[in-house]
C-alpha positions in Angstrom: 77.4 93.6 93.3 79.5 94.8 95.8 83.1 94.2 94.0 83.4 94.0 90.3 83.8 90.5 90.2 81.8 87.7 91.3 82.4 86.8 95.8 80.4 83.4 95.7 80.1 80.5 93.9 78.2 78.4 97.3 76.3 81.2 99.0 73.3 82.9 97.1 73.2 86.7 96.9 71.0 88.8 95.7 72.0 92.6 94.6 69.2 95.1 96.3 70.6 98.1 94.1 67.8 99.8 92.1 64.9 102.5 93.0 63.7 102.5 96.8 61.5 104.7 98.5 63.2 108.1 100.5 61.2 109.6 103.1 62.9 112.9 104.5 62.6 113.2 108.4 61.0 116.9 108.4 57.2 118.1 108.0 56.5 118.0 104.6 55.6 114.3 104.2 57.3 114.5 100.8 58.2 110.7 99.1 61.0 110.3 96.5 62.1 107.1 93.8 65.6 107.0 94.4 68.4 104.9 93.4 70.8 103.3 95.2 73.3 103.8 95.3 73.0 107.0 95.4 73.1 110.4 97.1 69.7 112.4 97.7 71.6 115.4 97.0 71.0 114.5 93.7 67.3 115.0 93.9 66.7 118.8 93.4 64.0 119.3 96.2 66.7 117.7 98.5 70.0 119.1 97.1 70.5 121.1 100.5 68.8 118.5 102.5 71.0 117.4 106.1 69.3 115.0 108.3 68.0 112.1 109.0 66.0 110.0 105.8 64.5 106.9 106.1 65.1 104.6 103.0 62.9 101.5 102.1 62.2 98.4 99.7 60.4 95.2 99.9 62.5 91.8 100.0 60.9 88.7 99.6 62.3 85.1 100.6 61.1 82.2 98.9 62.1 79.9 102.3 62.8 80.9 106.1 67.0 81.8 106.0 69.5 83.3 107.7 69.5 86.5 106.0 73.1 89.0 105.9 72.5 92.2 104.6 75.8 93.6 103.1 76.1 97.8 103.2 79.1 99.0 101.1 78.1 102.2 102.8 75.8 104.3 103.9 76.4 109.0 104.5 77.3 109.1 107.3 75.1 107.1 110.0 73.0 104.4 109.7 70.0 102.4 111.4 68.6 99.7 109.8 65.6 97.3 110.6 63.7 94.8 109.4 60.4 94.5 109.8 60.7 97.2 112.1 62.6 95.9 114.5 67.1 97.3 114.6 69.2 94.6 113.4 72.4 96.7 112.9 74.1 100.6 113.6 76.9 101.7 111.7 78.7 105.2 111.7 81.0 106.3 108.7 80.4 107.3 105.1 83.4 105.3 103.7 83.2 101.3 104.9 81.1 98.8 105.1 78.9 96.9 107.1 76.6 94.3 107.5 73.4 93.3 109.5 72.9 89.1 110.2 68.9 88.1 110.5 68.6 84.8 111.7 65.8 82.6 110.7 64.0 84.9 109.0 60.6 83.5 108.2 59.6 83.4 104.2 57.2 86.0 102.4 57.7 89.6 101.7 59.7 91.5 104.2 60.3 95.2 104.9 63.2 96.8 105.0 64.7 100.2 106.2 67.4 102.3 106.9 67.4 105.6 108.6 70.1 107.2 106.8 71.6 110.6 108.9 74.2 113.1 107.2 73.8 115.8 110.3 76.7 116.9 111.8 76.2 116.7 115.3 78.3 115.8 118.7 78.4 112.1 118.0 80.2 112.4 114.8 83.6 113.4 115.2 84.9 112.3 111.9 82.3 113.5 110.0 82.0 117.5 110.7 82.0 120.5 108.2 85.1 120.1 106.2 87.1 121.0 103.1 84.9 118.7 101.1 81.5 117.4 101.1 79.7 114.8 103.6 76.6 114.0 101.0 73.5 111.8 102.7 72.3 108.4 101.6 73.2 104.8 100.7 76.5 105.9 98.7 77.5 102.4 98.0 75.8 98.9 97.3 73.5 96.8 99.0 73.6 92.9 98.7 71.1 90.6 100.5 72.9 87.0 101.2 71.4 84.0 102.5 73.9 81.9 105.2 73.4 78.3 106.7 74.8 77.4 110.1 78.0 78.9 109.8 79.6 81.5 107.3 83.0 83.3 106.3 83.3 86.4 107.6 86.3 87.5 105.8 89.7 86.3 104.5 93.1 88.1 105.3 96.3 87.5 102.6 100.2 88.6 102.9 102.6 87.0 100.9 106.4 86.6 101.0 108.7 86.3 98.3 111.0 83.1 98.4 112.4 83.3 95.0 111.7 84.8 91.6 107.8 84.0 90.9 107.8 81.7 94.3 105.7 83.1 97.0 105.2 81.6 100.7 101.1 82.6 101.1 99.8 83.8 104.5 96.1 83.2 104.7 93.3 83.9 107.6 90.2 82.9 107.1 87.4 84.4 109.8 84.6 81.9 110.6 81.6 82.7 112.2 78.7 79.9 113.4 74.8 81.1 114.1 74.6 77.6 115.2 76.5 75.0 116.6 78.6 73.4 114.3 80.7 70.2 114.4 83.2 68.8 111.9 83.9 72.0 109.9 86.1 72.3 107.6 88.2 75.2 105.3 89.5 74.6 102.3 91.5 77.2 100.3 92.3 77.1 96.7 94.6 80.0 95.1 97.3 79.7 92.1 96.3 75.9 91.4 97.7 75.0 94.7 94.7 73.9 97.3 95.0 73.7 101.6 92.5 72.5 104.2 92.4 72.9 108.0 90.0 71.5 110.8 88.2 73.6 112.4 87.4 73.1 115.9 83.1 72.5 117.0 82.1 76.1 117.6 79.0 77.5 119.5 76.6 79.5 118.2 77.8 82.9 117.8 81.4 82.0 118.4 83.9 83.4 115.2 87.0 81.9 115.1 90.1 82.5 112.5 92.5 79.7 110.8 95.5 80.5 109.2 97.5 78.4 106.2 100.4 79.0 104.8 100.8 78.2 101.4 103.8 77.4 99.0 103.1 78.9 95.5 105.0 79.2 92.6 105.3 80.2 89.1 102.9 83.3 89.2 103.4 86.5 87.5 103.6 89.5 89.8 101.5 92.0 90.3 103.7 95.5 89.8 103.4 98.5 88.1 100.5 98.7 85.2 101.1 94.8 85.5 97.5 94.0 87.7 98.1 90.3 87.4 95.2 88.9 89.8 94.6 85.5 91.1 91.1 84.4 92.7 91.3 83.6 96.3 88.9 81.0 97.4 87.9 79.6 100.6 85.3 76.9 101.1 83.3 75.8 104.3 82.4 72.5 104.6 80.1 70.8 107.4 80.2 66.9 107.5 82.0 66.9 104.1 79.6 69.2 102.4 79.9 72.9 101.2 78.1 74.7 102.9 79.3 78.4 102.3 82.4 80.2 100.6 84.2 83.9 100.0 86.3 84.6 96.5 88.6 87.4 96.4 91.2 88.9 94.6 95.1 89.2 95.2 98.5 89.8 93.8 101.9 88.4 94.7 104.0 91.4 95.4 106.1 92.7 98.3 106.4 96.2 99.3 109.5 97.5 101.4 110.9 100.8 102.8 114.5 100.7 102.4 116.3 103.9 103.9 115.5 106.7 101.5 113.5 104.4 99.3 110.4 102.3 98.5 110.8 99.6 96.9 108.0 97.8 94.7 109.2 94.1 94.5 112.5 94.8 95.6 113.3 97.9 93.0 112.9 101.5 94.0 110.1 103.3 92.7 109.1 106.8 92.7 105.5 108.1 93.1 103.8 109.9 90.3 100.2 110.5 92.0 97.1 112.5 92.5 95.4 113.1 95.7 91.4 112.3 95.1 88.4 112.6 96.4 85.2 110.7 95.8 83.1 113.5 94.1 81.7 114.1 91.1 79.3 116.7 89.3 76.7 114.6 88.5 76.9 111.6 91.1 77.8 112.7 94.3 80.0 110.4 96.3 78.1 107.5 95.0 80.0 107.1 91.9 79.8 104.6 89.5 82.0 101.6 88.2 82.1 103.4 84.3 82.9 107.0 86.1 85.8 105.9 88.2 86.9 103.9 85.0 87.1 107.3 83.2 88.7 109.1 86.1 91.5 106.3 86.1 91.9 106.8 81.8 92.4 110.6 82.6 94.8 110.1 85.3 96.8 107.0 83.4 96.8 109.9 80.4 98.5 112.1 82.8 101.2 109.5 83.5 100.2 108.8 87.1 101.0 105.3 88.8 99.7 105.9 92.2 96.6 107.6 93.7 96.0 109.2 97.3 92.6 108.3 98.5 91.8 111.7 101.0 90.7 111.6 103.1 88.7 108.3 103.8 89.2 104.8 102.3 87.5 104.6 99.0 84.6 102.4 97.3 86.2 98.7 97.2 85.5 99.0 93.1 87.5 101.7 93.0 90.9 99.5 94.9 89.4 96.6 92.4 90.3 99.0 89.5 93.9 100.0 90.3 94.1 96.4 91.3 93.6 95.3 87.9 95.4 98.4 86.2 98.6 97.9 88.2 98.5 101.3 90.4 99.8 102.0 93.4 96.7 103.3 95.8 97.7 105.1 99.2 95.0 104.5 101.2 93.6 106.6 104.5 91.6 106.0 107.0 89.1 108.9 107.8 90.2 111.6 110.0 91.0 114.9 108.1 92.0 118.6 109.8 90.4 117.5 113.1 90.6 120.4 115.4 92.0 120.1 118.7 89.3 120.1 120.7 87.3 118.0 118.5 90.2 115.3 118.8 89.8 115.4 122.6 86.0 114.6 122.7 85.7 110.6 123.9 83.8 109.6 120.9 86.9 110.4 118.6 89.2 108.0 119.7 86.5 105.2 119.5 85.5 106.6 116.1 89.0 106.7 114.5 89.9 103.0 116.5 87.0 101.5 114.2 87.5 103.4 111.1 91.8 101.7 111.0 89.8 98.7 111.9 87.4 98.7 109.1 89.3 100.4 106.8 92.5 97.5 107.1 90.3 94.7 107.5 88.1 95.3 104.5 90.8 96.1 102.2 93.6 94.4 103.1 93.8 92.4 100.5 94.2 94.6 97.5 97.6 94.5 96.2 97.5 98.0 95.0 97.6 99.6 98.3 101.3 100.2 99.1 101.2 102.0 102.4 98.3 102.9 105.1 97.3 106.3 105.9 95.7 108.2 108.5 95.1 111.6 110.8 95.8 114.2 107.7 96.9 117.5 109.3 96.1 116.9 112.0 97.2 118.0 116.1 101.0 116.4 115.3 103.0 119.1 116.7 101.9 118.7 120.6 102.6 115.8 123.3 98.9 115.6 123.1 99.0 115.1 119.5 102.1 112.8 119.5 100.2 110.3 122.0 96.7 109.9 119.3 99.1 109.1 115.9 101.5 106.8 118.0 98.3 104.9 119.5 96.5 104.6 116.2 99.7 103.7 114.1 100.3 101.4 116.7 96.8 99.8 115.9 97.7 100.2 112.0 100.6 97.9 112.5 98.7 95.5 115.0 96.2 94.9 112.2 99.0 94.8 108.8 102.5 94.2 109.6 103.1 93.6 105.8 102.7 97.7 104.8 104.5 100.8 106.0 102.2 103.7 107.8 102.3 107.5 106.9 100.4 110.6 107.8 100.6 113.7 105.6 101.6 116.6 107.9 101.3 120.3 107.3 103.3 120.9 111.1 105.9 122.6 109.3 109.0 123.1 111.6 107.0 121.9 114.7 105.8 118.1 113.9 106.9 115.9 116.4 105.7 113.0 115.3 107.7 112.1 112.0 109.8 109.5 114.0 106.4 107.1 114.5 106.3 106.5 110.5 108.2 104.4 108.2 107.6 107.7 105.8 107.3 111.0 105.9 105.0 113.0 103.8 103.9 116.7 103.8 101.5 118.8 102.8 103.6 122.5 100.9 101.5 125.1 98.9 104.7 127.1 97.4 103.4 130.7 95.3 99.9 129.7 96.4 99.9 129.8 100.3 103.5 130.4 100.9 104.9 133.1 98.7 108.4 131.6 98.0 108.7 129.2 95.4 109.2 125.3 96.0 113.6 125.7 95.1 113.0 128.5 97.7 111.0 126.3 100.5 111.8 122.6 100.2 115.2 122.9 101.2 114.5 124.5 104.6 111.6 121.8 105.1 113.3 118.6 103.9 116.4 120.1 106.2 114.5 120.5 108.9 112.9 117.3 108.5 116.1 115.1 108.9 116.2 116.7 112.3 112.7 115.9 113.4 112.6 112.5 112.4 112.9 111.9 108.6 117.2 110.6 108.4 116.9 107.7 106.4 113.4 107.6 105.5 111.7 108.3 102.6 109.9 111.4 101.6 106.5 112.1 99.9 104.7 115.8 99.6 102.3 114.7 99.4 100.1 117.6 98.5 100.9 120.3 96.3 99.2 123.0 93.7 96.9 126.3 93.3 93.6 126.7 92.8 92.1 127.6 89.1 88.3 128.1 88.3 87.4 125.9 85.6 86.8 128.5 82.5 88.1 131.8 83.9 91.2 132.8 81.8 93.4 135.9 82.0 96.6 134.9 79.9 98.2 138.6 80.2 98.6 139.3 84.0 97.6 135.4 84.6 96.0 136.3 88.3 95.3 133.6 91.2 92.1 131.8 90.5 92.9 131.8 86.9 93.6 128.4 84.8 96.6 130.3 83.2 97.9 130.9 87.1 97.2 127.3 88.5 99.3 125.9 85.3 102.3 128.4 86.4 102.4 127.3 89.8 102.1 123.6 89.2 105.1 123.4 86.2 107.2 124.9 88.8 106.6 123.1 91.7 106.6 119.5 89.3 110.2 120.8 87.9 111.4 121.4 91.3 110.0 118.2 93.6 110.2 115.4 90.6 113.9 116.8 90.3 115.0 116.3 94.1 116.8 113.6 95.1 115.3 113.2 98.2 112.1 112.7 97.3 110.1 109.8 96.7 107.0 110.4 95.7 104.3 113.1 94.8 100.9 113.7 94.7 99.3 116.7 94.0 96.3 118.4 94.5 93.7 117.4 93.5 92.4 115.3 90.5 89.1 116.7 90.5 87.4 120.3 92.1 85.0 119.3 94.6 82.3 120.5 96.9 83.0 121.6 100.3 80.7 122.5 103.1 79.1 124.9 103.3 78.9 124.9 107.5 82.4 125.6 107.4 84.8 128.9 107.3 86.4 127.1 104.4 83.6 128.1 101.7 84.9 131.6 102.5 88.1 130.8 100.6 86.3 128.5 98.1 84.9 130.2 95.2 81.7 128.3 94.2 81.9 126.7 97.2 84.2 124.2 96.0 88.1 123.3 96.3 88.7 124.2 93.0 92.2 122.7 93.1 91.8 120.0 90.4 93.1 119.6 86.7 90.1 118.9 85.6 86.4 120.2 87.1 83.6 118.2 88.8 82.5 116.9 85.3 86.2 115.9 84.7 86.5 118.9 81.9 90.4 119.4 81.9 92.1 123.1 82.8 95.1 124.2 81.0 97.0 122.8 83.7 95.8 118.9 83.0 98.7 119.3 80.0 101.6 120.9 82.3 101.2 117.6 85.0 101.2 115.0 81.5 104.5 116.2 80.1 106.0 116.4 83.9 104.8 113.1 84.9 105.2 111.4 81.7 108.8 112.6 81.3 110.0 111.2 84.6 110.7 107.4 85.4 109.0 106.0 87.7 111.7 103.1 88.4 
């Protein structure tokens, strides 16, 4: 499955996860079993391996159908054909995407996907960084069957009208492979149902209706309060059903009000952890049970929101702090992009359809508060200033309903903290900066109500030292050491959670992780890994896993 609950009730699906067949692109010839989804890193003759891989399974359909192949990703680009001939191209690691056969005959099919993790110049996103870009089909893969016409997608906002009474904004995206006449939508959510006419459409034409929809006495979704409601849209041709789309939602409103965020109208601070999708065993392509456990350690730790760096995460993951009531910063993927890098032509195009994707495909969970993008990034030149205000302009094109935020680490030269609704940074006191956080936020948060932050709210939105998982030294407690990164993180927690002016905090990083080894990072990465994290790449906690539970515990988050 693709989400953790089920998306269809009309169309058939079929999940394709399981072993395939990995053929590395180089001259050995060499064959591998592997799972998807999955990371070939994780196969030991591969676990250096960047390049091109072809993937590849045997599907077999029982009647000729128009055949959508669902991707929930795929490291970092992707080719895929069936029966040898290209049905669909997709770059980025961290969204989805689909490829629509049309009429496919019945009887056994073949089908592959050239899989390339390379960094090269026609990635721009994807490039030697401060964590890993693994290879393979990281996320599931789900073979559909369509009639004339199918759902594309579904779009939800929601206003509040009164206590438990919501006004419902709902899109539905159609698309016909045929022409169609007398189509119908119907929508059913909270008990209440709405339908709409939809005009004849042509063969390949999409088109989008929107209902609005009166609901009332529902339970909100807030904080550790993940109360869900099934979304679900129907097409009908000529009366009958002919195709549908389920998906989840919560009634909630989320608002900047000056200094403040407010959660459904009360002001909430931010108790979070920055994350990446890693882990020691599974790569990127983690599963349901693992993220499950990463979300008990960090609910342990008295977190209610999570930082998704530096790309938007595995819809399971959103379905999970959907259901567990946390807040979920989510960001598109763009992360450190030098200068020169951010100039190339292909980077604009690339980050255009990463917001795209990235707001389409999850705009509907309720747990993410406020869109991200461009972390640390070229934000202190005119240069600069022009790429965030074009793509936040996009952000707030595609979802008026959320605030926009880029964490900056411009410090005293960001001239771009007037284009967000808030304003977060990126501060290292006693690890990179040797004063201490009483010493350094001051001047920065001072500073920032010059350059744009009066009346906003504040995040720092990272924060913390590094510590290598099992190297003490509790006398003179030396950088690198657990004893050290505890140190520095009690007093940067007792000095940010006890400022007035901040909203929220995230620190990093939940987990160590891999970094790449192509990059001048790995010089300052022991292990070649950000060894930031509380807990290791098996989720083994450091001593400092205890100082962030009694600092985030002891401070309300309303």
């Amino acid at each position: 499955m693709i989400r953790l609950f089920r998306e269809h009730k009309v169309r058939t699906a079929l999940s394709l996860d399981g072993c395939w067949t990995l053929k590395p692109r180089d001259e050995s010839g060499r064959s591998f079993a592997a799972m998807v989804p999955g990371v070939w890193e994780r196969i030991p003759a591969l676990a250096r391996y960047r390049g091109k891989a072809e993937y590849s399974r045997t599907v077999k359909l029982e009647k000729a159908a128009n055949v959508l192949l669902q991707f929930g990703g795929a490291s970092h680009t992707a080719r895929v054909f069936w029966d040898d001939v290209q049905v669909a191209s997709h770059y980025s690691a961290y969204t989805a995407f689909e490829a629509l056969v049309e009429n496919a005959a019945p009887g056994e099919h073949t089908l592959r996907v050239e899989v390339d993790n390379a960094y090269s110049e026609e990635s721009t996103l994807h490039i030697p960084n401060d964590y890993q870009t693994y290879g393979g089909l990281n996320r599931p893969v789900e073979m559909q069957t369509v009639g004339q016409a199918f759902i594309q997608r579904m779009a939800f906002t929601c206003d509040e009208t009164a206590e438990g009474s919501y006004t419902a904004h709902v899109r539905v995206y159609v698309k016909a492979i045929a022409d169609v006449k007398n189509p119908t939508v119907s929508v059913q959510l909270a008990g209440v149902c709405a339908e709409a006419q939809v005009p004849p459409l042509t063969a390949g034409e999409e088109t989008c209706i929107a209902l609005e929809m009166n609901i009332q006495n529902v339970q909100r979704w807030d904080l550790h309060q993940g109360n869900l409601y099934d979304l679900w849209a129907v097409l009908a041709l000529d009366g009958q059903p002919v195709d549908d789309l389920i998906d989840r939602v919560g009634f909630r409103t989320v608002k900047v009000d000056g200094e403040k965020i407010l959660l459904n109208g009360r002001p909430v601070f931010l108790k979070g952890f920055c994350r990446h999708e890693d882990h020691g065993q599974f790569g990127s392509a983690i599963s349901p049970d693992a993220m499950m456990d990463d979300l008990y350690l960090m609910l342990d730790m008295g977190v209610n929101s999570i930082r998704t760096t530096h790309y938007p995460n595995d819809p399971r993951f959103l379905d999970l702090c959907d259901e567990l009531g946390l807040l979920v910063w989510e960001e598109s993927h763009a992360r450190a992009i030098p200068g020169e890098i951010m100039r190339k032509p292909l980077f604009a195009e690339q980050c255009r359809v990463s917001n795209e994707e990235t707001v389409k495909q999850h705009i509907n969970h309720p747990c993410i508060y406020v869109w991200g993008l461009l972390n640390e990034c070229e934000s202190e030149t005119e240069f600069g200033r022009s790429v965030y205000e074009t793509q936040i302009k996009q952000l707030r094109e595609l979802d008026p309903s959320r605030p926009v935020t880029f964490a900056s680490c411009r410090h005293f030269s960001d001239v771009c903290l007037d284009l967000v609704d808030i304003v977060s940074f990126n501060i290292y006191p006693q690890w990179y900066l040797k004063e201490s956080t009483d010493e350094w936020t001051p001047k920065e948060i001072a500073w920032m109500e010059t350059a744009g932050a009066k009346n906003k709210p504040i995040i720092f939105s990272e924060f913390g030292a590094g510590g290598i998982a099992g190297f003490h030294d509790p006398f003179s407690r030396v950088k690198w050491s657990e004893e050290r990164q505890a140190d520095i993180l009690q007093e940067q927690l007792t000095s940010l959670l006890n400022n007035p002016r901040v909203a929220g905090t995230y620190i990093w990083q939940f987990c160590d992780v891999r970094t790449s080894e192509e990059t001048a990072w790995c010089m300052r990465r022991p292990k070649v890994e950000n060894n930031k994290g509380v807990v290791d790449l098996y989720r083994k906690p450091k001593l400092s896993y205890n100082t962030v539970k009694a600092a985030y515990t002891a401070k309300n988050e309303y």
